[in-house]
C-alpha positions in Angstrom: -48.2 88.8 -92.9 -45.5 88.1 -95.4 -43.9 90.5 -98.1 -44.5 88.8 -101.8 -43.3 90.3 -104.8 -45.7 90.2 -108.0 -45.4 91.6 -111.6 -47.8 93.8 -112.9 -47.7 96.3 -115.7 -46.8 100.0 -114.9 -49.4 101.4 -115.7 -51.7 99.0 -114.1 -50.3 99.9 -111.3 -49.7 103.4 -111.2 -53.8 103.8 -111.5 -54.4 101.4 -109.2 -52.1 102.7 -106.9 -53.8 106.4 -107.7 -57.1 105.4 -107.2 -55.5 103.8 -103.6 -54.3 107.0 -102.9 -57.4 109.1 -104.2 -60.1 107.0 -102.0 -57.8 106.9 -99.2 -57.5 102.6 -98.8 -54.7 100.3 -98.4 -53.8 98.7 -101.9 -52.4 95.9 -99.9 -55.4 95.4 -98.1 -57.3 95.8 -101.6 -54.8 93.4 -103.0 -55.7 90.7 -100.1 -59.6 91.5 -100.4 -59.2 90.4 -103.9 -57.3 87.2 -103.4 -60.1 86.1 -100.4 -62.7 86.6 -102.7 -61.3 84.9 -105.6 -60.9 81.6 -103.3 -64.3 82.5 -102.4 -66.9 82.7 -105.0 -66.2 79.8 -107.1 -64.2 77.1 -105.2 -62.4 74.2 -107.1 -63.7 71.1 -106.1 -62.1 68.2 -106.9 -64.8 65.2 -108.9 -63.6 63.1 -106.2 -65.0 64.6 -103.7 -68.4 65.4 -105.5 -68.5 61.6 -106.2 -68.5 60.9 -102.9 -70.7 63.8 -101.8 -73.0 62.3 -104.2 -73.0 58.7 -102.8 -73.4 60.0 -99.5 -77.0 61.9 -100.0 -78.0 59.0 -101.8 -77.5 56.7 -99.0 -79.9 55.0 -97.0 -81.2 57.3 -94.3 -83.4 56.2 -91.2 -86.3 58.5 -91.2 -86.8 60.0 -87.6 -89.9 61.9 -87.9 -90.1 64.9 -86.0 -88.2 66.2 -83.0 -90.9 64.8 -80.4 -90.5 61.4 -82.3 -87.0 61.5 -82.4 -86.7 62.0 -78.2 -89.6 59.1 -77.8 -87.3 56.6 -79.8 -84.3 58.1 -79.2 -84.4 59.6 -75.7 
C-alpha cells in the first residue's frame, strides 16, 4: 500500500469521514473500493484495439462442428 495525498473539500470530508465513523468501515478501504470500481464498470478502450477486435470476429473461421466432430478430424 502506498500513502497518497488528495484534496477534497472540508466538508466533504468531514461527512464522509462521519458516516466512516458512524457505520464502523475503513474510509480508506471505501476510498480504494471506489477507485476499483470506477476502472471497472466502464473501461476505456482504445478504437485501436476495437478495430482490430472487429477484424478479428470477422475473420474467416473453420467450422468444426461439434465436439465428437472435432476429435474425429482432429484427434
Amino acid at each position: 500500500m502506498a500513502l497518497k495525498t488528495f484534496n477534497v473539500e472540508e466538508e466533504t470530508y468531514q461527512k464522509f469521514s462521519d458516516f466512516c465513523r458512524q457505520n464502523g468501515i475503513s474510509m480508506s478501504k471505501q476510498i480504494d473500493i471506489f477507485m476499483k470500481a470506477q476502472l471497472e464498470e466502464k473501461p476505456k478502450v482504445r478504437a485501436e484495439y476495437l478495430q482490430r477486435l472487429e477484424a478479428i470476429r470477422k475473420g474467416k473461421f473453420i467450422k468444426i462442428g461439434s465436439m465428437e466432430n472435432f476429435k474425429k478430424r482432429y484427434v
